[in-house]
C-alpha positions in Angstrom: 49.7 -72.6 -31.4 47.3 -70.2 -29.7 47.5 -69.8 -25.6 45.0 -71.3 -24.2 43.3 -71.0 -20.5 41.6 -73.0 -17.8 38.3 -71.6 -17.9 39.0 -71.2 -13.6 41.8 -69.1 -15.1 39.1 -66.9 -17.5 36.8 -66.1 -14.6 38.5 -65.1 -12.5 40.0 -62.4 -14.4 36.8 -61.0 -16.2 35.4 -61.4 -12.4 38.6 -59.1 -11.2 37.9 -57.1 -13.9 34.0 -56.6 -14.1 34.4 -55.9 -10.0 37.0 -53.3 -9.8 35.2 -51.2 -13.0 32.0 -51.8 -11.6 33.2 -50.6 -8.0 34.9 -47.5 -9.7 31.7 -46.6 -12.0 29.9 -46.8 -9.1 32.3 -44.6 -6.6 32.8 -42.0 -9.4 29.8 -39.7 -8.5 29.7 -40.4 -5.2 33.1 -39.2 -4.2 32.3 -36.0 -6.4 29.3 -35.3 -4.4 30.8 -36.2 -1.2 33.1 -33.4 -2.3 30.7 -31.0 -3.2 28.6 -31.5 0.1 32.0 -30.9 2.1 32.5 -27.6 -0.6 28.8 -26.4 1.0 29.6 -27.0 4.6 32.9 -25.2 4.7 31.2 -22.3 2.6 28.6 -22.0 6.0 31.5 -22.4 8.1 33.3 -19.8 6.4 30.3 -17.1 7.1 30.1 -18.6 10.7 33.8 -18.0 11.5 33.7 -14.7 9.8 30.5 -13.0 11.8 32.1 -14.4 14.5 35.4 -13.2 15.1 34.0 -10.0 13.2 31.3 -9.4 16.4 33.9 -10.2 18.7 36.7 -7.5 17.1 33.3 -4.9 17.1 33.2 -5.4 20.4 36.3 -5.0 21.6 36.4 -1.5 19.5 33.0 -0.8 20.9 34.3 -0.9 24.8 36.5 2.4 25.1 33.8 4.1 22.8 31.2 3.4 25.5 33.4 4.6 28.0 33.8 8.1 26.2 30.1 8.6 25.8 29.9 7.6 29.6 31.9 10.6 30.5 30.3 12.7 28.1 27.5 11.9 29.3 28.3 12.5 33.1 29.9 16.1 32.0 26.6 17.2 30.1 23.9 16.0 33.1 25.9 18.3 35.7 27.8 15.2 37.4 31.6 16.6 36.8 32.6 20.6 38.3 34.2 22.3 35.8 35.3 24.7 38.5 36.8 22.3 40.2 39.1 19.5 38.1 39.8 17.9 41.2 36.1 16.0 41.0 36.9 14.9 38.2 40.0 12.4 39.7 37.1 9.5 40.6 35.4 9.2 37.7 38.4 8.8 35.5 39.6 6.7 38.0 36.5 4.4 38.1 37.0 4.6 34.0 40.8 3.7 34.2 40.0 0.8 36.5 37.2 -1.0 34.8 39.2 -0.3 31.3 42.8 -0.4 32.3 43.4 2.3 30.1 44.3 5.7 30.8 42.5 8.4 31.0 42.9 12.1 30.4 40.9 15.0 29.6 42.6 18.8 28.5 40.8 21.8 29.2 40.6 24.9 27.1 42.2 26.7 29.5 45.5 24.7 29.0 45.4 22.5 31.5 45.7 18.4 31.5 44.4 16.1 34.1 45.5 12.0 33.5 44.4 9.3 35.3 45.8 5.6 35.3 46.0 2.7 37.1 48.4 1.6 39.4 49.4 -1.9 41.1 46.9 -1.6 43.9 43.4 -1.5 42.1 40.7 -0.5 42.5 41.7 0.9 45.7 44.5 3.6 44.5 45.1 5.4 41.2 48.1 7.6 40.0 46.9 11.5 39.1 48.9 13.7 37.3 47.4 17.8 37.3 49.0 20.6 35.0 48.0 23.8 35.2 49.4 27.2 35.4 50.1 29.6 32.0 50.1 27.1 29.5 50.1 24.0 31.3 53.8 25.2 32.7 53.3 23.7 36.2 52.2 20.2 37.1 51.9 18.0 40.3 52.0 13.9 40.2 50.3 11.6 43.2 48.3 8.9 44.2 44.0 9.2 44.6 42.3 7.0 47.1 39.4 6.2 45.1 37.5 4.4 48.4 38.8 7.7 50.9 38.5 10.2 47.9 41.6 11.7 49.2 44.9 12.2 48.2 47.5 9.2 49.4 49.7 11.4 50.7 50.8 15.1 50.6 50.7 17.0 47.3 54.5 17.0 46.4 55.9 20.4 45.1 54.9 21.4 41.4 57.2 20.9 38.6 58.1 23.0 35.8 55.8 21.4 33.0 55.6 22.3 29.3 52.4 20.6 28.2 50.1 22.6 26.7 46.9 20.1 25.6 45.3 22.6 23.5 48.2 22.4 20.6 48.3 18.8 20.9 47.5 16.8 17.7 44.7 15.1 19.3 43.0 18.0 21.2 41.2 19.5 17.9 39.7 17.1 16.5 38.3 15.2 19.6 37.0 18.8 20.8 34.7 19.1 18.2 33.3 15.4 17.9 33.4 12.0 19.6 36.2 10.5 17.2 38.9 7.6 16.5 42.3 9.2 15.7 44.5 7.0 12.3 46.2 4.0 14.2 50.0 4.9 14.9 52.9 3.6 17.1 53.0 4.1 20.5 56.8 5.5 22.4 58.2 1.8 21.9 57.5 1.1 18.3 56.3 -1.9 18.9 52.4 -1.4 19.6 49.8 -0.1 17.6 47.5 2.2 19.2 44.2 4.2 18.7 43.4 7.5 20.2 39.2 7.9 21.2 37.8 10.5 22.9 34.8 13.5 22.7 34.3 17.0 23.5 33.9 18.0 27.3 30.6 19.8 27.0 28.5 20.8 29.5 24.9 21.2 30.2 24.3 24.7 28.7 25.8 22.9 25.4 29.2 24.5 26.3 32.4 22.9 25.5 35.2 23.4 28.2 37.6 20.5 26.1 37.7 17.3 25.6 38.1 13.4 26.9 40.7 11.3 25.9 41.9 7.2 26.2 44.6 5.8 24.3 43.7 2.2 23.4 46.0 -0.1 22.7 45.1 -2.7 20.1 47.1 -5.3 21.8 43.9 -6.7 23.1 42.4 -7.6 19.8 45.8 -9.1 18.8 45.9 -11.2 21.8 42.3 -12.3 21.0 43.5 -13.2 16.9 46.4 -14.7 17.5 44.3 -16.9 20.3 42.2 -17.8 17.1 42.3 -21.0 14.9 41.0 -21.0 12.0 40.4 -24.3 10.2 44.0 -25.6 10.9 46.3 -23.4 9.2 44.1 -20.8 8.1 45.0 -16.6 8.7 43.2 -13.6 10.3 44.6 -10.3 10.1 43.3 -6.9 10.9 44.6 -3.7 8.9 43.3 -0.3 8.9 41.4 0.9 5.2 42.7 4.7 5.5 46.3 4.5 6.5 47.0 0.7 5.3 48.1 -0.2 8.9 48.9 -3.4 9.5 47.6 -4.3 13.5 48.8 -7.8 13.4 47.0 -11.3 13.0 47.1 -15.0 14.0 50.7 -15.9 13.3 54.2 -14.5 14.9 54.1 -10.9 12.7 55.2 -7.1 14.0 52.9 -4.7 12.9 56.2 -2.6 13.0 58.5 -2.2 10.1 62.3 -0.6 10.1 62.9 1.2 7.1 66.0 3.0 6.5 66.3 3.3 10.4 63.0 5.1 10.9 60.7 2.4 12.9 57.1 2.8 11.0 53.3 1.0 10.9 53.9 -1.9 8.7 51.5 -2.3 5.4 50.1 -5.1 4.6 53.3 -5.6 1.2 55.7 -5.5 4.2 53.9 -8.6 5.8 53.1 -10.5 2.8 56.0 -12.7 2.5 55.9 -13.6 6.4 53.3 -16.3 5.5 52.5 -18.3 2.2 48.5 -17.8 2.6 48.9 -13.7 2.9 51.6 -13.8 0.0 48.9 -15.8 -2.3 46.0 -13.6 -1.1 48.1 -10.6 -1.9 49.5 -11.4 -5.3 46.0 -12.7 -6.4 43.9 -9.8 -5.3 46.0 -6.9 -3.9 45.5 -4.0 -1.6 42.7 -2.5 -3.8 40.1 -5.4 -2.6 40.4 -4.7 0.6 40.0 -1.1 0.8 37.1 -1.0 -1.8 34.9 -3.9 0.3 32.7 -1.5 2.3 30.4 -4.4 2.8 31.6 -8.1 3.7 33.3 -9.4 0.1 34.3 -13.3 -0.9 36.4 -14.6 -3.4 37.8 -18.1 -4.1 41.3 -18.8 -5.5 41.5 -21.9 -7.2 39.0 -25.0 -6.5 39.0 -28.0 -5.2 41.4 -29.1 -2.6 43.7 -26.4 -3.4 40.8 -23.7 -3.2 41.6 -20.5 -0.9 38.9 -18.7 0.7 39.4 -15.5 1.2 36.7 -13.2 3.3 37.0 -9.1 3.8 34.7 -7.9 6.7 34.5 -4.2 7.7 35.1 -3.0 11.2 33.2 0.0 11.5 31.2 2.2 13.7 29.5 6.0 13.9 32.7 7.5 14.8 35.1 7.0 12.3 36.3 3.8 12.8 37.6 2.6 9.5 39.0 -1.4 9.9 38.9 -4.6 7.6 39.4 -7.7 9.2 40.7 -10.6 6.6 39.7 -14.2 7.1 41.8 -17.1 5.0 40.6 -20.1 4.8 42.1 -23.1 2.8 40.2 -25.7 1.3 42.6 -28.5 2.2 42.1 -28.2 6.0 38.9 -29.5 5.6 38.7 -31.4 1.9 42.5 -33.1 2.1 41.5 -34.9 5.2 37.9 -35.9 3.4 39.6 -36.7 0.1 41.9 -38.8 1.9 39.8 -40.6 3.8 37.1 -41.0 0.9 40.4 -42.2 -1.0 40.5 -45.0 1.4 37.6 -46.1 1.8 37.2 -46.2 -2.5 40.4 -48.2 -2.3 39.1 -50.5 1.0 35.5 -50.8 -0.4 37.2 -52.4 -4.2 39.6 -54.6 -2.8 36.8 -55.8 -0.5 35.0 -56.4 -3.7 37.6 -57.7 -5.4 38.3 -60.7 -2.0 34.4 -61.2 -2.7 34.7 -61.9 -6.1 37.6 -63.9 -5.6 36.0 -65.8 -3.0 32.9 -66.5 -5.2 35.3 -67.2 -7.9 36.5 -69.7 -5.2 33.6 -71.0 -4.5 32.8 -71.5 -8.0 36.0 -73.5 -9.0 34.7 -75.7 -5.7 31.7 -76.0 -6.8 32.8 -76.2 -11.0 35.7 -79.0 -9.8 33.5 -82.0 -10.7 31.6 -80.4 -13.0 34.4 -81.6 -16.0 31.9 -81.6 -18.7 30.8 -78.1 -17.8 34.3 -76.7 -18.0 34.8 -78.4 -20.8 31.8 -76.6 -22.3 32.8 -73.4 -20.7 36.3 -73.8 -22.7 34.7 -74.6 -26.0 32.1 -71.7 -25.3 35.2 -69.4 -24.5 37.4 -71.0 -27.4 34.5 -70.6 -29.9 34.9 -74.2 -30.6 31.3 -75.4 -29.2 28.1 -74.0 -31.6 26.3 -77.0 -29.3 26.2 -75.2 -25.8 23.5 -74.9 -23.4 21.8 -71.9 -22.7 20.7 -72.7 -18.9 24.6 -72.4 -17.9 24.8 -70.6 -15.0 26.1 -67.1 -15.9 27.9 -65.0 -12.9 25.4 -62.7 -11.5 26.7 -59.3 -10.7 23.6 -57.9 -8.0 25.9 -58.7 -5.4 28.7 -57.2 -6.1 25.8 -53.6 -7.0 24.6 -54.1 -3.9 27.9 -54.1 -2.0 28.4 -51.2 -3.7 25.5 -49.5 -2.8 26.3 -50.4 0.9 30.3 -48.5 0.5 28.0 -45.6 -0.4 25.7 -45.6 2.4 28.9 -46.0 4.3 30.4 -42.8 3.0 27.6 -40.9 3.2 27.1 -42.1 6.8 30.5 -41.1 7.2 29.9 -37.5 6.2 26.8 -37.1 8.0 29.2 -38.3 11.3 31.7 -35.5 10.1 29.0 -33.1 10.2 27.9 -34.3 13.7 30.9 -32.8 15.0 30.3 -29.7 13.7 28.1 -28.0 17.1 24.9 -27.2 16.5 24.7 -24.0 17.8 26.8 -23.3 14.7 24.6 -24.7 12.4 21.7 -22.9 14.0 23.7 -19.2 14.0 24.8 -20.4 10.0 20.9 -20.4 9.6 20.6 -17.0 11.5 22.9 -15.6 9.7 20.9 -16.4 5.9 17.7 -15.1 7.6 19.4 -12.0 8.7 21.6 -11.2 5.4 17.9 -12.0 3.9 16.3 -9.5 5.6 19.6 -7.0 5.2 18.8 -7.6 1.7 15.6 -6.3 1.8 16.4 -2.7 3.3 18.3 -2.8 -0.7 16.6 -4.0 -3.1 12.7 -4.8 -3.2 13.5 -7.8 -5.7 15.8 -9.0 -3.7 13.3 -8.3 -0.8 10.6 -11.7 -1.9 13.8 -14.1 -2.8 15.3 -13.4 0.5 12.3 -14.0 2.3 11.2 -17.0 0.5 14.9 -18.8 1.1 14.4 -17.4 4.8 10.5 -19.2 4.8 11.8 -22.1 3.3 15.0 -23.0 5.7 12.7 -22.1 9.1 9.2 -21.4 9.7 10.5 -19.5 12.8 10.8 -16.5 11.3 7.9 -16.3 9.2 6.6 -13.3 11.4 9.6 -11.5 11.2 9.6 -12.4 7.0 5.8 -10.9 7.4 7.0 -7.5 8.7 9.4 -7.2 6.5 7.8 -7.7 3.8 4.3 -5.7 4.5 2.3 -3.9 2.7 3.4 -0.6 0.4 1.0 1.3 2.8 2.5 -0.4 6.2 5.6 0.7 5.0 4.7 4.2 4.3 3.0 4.3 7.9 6.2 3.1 9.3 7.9 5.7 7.4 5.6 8.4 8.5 5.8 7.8 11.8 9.3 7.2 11.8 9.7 10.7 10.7 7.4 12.3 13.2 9.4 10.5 15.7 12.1 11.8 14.5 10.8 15.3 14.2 9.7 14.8 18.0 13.2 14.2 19.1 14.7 17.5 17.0 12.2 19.7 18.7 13.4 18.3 22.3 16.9 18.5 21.1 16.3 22.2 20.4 14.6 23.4 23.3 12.9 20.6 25.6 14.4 18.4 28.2 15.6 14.9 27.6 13.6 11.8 29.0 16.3 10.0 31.3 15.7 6.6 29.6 17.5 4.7 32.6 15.8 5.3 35.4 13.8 2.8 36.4 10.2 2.1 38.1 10.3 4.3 41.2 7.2 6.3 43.3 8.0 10.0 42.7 5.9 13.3 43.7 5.3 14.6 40.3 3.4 17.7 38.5 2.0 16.6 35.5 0.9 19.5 32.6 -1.7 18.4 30.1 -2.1 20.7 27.3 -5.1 20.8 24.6 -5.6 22.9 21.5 -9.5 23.5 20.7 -10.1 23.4 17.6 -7.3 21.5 16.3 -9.2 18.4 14.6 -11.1 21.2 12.5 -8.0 22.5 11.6 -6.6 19.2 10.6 -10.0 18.7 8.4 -9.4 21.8 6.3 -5.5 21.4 5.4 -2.7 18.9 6.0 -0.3 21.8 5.7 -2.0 24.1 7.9 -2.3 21.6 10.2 1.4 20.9 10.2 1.8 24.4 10.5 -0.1 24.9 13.0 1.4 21.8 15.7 4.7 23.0 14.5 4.7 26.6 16.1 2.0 24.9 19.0 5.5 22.4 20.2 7.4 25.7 19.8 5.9 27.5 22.3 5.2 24.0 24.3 9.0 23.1 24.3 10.4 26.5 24.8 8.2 26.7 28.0 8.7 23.5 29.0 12.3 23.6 29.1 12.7 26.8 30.3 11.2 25.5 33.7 13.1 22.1 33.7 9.6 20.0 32.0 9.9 17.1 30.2 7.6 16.8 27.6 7.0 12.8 27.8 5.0 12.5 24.4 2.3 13.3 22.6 -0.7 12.4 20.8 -1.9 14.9 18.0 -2.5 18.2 19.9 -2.8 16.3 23.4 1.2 17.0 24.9 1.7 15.3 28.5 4.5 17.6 30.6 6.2 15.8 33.4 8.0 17.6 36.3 10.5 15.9 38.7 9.3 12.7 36.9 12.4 11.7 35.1 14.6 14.9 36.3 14.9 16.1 39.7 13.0 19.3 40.3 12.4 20.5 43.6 10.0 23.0 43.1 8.3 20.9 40.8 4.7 23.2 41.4 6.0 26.8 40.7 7.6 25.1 37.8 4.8 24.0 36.4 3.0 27.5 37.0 5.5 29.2 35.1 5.3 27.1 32.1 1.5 27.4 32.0 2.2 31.3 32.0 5.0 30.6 29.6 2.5 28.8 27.4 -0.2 31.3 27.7 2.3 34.1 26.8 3.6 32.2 23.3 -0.1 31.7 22.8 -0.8 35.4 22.9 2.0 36.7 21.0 1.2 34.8 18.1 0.5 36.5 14.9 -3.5 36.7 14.1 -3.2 34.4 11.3 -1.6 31.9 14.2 -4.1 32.5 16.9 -4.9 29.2 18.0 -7.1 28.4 22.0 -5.0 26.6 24.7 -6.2 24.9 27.3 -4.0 23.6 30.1 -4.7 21.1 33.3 -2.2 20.5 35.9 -2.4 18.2 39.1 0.3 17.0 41.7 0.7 14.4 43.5 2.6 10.4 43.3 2.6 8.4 40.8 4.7 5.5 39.6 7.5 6.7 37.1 10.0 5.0 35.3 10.6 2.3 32.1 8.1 0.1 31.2 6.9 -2.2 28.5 8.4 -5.5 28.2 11.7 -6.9 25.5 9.6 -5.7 22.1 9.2 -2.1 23.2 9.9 -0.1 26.5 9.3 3.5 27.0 9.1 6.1 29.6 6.3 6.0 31.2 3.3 7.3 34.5 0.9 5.7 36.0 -1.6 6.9 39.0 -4.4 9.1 39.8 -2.6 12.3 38.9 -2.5 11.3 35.3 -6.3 10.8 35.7 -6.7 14.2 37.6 -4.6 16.1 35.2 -7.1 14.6 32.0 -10.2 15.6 34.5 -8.8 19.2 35.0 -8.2 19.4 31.4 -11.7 18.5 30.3 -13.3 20.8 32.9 -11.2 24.1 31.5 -12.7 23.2 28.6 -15.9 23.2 30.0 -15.9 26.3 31.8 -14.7 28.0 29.2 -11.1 29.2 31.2 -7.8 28.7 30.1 -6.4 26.5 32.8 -7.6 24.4 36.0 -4.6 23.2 38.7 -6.1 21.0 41.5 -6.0 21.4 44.7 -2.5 20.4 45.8 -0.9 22.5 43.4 -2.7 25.5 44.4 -1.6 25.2 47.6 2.0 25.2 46.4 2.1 28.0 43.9 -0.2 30.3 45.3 2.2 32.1 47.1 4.0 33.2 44.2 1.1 33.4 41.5 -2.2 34.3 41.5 -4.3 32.1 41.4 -8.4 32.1 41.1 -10.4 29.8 42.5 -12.9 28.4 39.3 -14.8 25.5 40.6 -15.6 22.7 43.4 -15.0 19.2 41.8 -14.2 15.8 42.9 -10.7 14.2 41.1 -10.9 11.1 40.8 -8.5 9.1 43.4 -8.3 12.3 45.8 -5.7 11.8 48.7 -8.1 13.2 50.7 -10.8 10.8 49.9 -12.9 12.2 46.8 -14.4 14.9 49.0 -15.2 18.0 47.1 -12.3 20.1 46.4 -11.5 23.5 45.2 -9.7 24.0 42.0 -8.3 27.4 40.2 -6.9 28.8 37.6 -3.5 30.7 37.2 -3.6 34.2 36.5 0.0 35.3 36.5 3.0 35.9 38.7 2.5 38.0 41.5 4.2 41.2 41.8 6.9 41.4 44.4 6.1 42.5 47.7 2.3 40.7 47.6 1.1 40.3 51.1 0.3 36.6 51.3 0.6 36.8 54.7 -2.7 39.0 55.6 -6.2 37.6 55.4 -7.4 40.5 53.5 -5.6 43.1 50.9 -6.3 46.2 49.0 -5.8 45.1 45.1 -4.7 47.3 42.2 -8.2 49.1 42.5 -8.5 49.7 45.8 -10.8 47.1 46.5 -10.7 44.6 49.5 -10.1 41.2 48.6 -9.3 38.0 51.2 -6.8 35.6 50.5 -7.6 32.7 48.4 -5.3 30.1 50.5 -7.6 31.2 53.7 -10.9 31.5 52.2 -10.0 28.3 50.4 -9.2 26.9 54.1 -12.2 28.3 55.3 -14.8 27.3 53.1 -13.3 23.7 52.9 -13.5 23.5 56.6 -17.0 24.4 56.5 -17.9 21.8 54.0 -16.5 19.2 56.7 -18.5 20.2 59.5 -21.2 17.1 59.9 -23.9 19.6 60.3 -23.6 21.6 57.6 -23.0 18.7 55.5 -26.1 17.5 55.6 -27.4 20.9 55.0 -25.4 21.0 51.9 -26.8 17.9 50.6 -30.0 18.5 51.3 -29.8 21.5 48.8 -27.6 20.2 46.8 -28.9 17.3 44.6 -26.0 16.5 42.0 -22.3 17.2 41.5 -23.0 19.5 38.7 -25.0 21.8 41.1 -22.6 21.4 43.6 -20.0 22.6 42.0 -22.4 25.4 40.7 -23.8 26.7 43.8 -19.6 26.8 45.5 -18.5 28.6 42.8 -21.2 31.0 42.6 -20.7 31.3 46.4 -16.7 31.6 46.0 -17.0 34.3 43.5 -19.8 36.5 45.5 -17.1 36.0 48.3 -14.3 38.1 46.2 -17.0 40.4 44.7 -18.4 41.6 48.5 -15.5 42.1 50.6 -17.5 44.9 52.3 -19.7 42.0 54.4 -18.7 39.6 56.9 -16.9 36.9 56.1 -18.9 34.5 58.7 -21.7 36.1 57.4 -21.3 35.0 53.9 -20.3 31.5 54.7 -23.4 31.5 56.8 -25.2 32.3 53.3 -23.3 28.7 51.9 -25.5 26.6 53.5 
């Protein structure tokens, strides 16, 4: 007899059955793309962790390095006395302080001077001082650094055996600004890093060299302070030595071996945690010591996936770290797959009470309906060729559309588990593609237009920075080119001119200012690019070598235009006589040159204040003049030029360097912005030094001829004072129709002056008007 059902019975399992298959058809796809959405947002977060921690770690190397280069600095501008190491105690102090790290410095004549820290900063500092035939005495006490005294008397020396010069460390800091290999410190328990640079003075003189020891438990407070995901590791380990520094979980970077306490490698550490010891056997030691540029890989997939990142911690002294970041998949996916899991399972059975509901309904609603179950039965039994096809059939949109809504759930649920990501992350994850674009394109020019299009397409934000990048072939050579000259610019000051002090800021100084001109030098340029090159080569040479010689700076320059500051961005008193000696020292290179070299120099000078310092705004900044002297000097320039001499110096700076150079008085012009309001000055040309034992002092002189010449700072004086008078003023003018003649008439009148001695001086200023 065969089993037969209610057709109540029948529905309601083909309704259980048709629901929970439709609800896991449906569900399939979505939970794998909810999956691989969660895959894509850990793989950002991945690159977000990693640059972070990684700038974080740079910067923690990057401190003590600074702090190097800041004494180096200080020793090769003049600020330390190498005669006297006892000057030297507050600015190691100040360093030990702000760095809480010691400080110390040996000395190529043996001795050692260490400074550190004591319990009382910033106020006191311990000093230690060994000197003496090989460092064999030594004397320890404590440096007021707000008295600048010793605490107390200096105690008796003791015998000392410390010579720094055959330490370990001394040679190679002496001749570079290094990092030492990462070792163990006295209690085998910390790793540590020697850093230092040679002490080197201003005359490029190396008297020994600065040292700090810097202990690396500072960046292993800061990883072990770290989380990453939930259980993920970071470690740091040196590429050279295979040190291991330590990371985020309870590790020594020390290792006993045999009794002999050693760095510990990164196969000593591996079994201390299960994430290392897969990372380890999968890829090994050689993966991180060949990434020299940040390397990924994946072990496994899915929820069981391990990503593993390799970023280098390097810098332009030798620094030589990798900084590993593991990440597992399951801190973020096997809370997602979980909960996904749950809400498949919640969303079918709330399905499945639907349909049983509706199946409910329907046996409500089929209960008096006999004749239609009895139809149904046949229909099901196959018994009943006579059935009607307007049956109601069960209508599954429903059940589709709650399905639909379970997927909108999930996928609002992931958009909420993105929320809590912050977006300052999301914004540095979209940073960080613009920038690796970009970094791509200093590699590869293919890569240059895909990078650039991703970057285009993610933000219009950096579309002008996309537009730079990738200019035109001949923007790029331009760039180039003048990359180059800029660079060429700065090996010519390195070899002979001052350095612009790029730190000072906007200030009012009293400043010479040198403007120097080649005639000619445009035809030059016309006939040959190599001559040309030539010829502004050996021009800089003499320019530089004069310059700095006399303490100039040469600011920049513009094709054969050069602009020489002094006491602008350096301190130099005698800022005038400076300036006259490089104008003879330019003059002089000019005249040795060979005759296939010869080349016309003309030179302007004025003095007065101007405002000096760094301008520009956070694109570009330079050093940088402004003020009527930089006007003047241009003026001066353009009149040597015109009357055919090779320099002009305006008033104020002949009255400086006359009395120790000769100086001949050329013209009568008005500067432009004249302290003593744009009355009609007289300007001169430098001659030479004088010899020694010139009388300045006496109105008139005998020169090397015998003949009787007046002083040009009196008959300067003079003639000035006559110009004043109201009277003969207006004579002047009335005689006098333009500037031109002016300056015509004085100079023709200045130079009869020196040619006549023999008449009297009233006289021939009686002849001026």
């Amino acid at each position: 007899m065969p089993l037969t059902i209610s057709v109540r019975t029948f529905l309601a399992i083909v309704t259980a059955v048709v629901g929970i298959t439709a609800a896991a058809i449906a569900f399939a796809p979505v939970y794998t793309s909810a999956l691989s959405s969660v895959e894509d947002v850990v793989t950002n977060l991945r690159r977000e962790i990693g640059a972070r921690l990684q700038v974080n770690v740079v910067q923690y190397f990057a401190s003590p390095q600074l702090r190097i280069s800041s004494l180096m600095t200080s020793a090769v501008l003049g600020a330390m006395n190498t005669s006297d190491k006892w000057s030297m105690i507050p600015y190691f102090g100040m360093n030990s302080i702000q760095s809480r790290i010691t400080t110390y410095c040996g000395f190529e004549d043996g001795t050692y001077l260490s400074v550190s820290i004591t319990n009382q900063p910033p106020n006191v500092v311990n000093a230690f001082y060994s000197y003496g035939p090989n460092a064999s005495k030594g004397l320890r006490f404590q440096y007021n650094m707000t008295t600048r005294t010793n605490v107390t008397t200096l105690p008796a020396p003791t015998a000392y055996t410390y010579n720094p010069t055959v330490r370990p460390w001394y040679k190679p800091l002496l001749a570079a600004q290094a990092w030492s290999q990462v070792y163990l410190d006295n209690s085998g328990k910390n790793s540590v890093l020697t850093v230092g640079g040679p002490f080197t003075n201003s005359t490029g003189d190396k008297w020994g060299a600065f040292a700090m020891d810097f202990q690396t438990t500072v960046i292993l407070s800061y990883l072990q302070n770290q989380t990453v995901g939930k259980t993920g590791r970071v470690f740091l380990l040196d590429r050279v030595s295979h040190g291991f520094l330590g990371g985020n979980w309870n590790v020594s970077s020390a290792v006993n071996v045999s009794g002999v306490v050693r760095m510990a490698e990164l196969r000593d550490v591996a079994a201390s945690d299960a994430l290392v010891f897969r990372m380890f056997n999968a890829l090994g030691l050689q993966f991180v010591e060949n990434c020299t540029a940040p390397c990924r890989a994946d072990l496994g997939s899915g929820n069981d996936a391990l990503y593993v990142d390799v970023l280098a911690i390097t810098d332009s002294y030798g620094l030589d770290m990798r900084l590993v970041v593991l990440l597992p998949a399951k801190d973020f996916m096997d809370k997602i797959d979980h909960n996904s899991k749950i809400t498949i399972g919640s969303t079918v059975a709330a399905v499945v009470a639907l349909l049983l509901i509706a199946v409910i309904a329907g046996h409500v609603a089929l209960s008096p309906l006999s004749r239609l179950e009895e139809r149904l039965y046949a229909a099901a039994s196959l018994t009943d060729d006579n059935s009607d096809d307007d049956l109601s059939t069960c209508d599954f949109l429903s059940e589709i559309v709650n399905i639909e809504s379970a997927f909108n759930t999930l996928r609002a649920e992931l958009a909420r588990i993105k929320s809590f990501v912050p977006q300052s992350v999301l914004q540095k994850m979209e940073d960080g593609d613009d920038a690796d674009a970009i970094e791509e394109r200093s590699f590869s020019q293919s890569e240059t237009s895909l990078a650039t299009s991703k970057a285009n397409a993610r933000r219009n934000s950096v579309a002008h920075s996309a537009l730079l990048a990738s200019g035109s072939q001949s923007d790029a050579h331009t760039v180039a080119q003048s990359k180059r000259s800029s660079e060429a610019l700065r090996v010519r000051e390195r070899r002979g001119a001052a350095v612009l002090n790029v730190s000072s800021g906007l200030a009012t100084r009293q400043v010479t200012l040198l403007v120097a001109n080649v005639i000619g030098f445009h035809e030059a340029s016309a006939d040959s690019s190599t001559a040309c090159s030539s010829m502004h080569s050996k021009y800089l040479d003499i320019i530089c070598a004069a310059s700095s010689k006399n303490r100039g700076v040469v600011d920049h320059f513009s094709g054969d235009r050069v602009f020489i500051s002094f006491n602008a961005s350096n301190n130099v008193a005698t800022h005038v006589t400076r300036c006259a000696a490089a104008i003879c020292g330019i003059e002089d290179g000019v005249r040795k040159l060979s005759a296939n070299d010869k080349m016309t120099v003309r030179l302007g000078a004025a003095t007065g204040r101007v405002l000096a310092g760094n301008m520009g705004n956070n694109t570009i900044k330079r050093f940088s003049m402004v003020g009527k002297t930089v006007n003047q000097s241009m003026v001066l320039l353009q009149l040597a030029k015109m009357w055919n001499v090779p320099n002009v110096v305006s008033s104020a700076t002949m009255e400086t360097m006359e009395f120790e150079y000769n100086v001949e008085a050329v013209g009568i012009a008005v500067l432009p912005g004249s302290e003593k309001g744009a009355k009609r000055m007289v300007v001169g040309s430098v001659l030479g030094a004088k010899a020694k034992g010139d009388a300045d002092e006496w109105m008139y002189e005998l020169n090397a001829g015998g003949k009787l010449e007046t002083d040009l700072a009196t008959l300067k004086a003079a003639y000035q004072q006559l110009l004043d008078l109201p009277n003969a003023t207006e004579q002047v003018a009335s005689k006098l129709n333009t500037i031109e003649t002016q300056s015509l008439v004085g100079l023709m009148r200045l130079r009869a002056i020196l040619k006549t001695p023999e008449a009297p001086l009233g006289a021939l200023y009686e002849s001026t008007l």
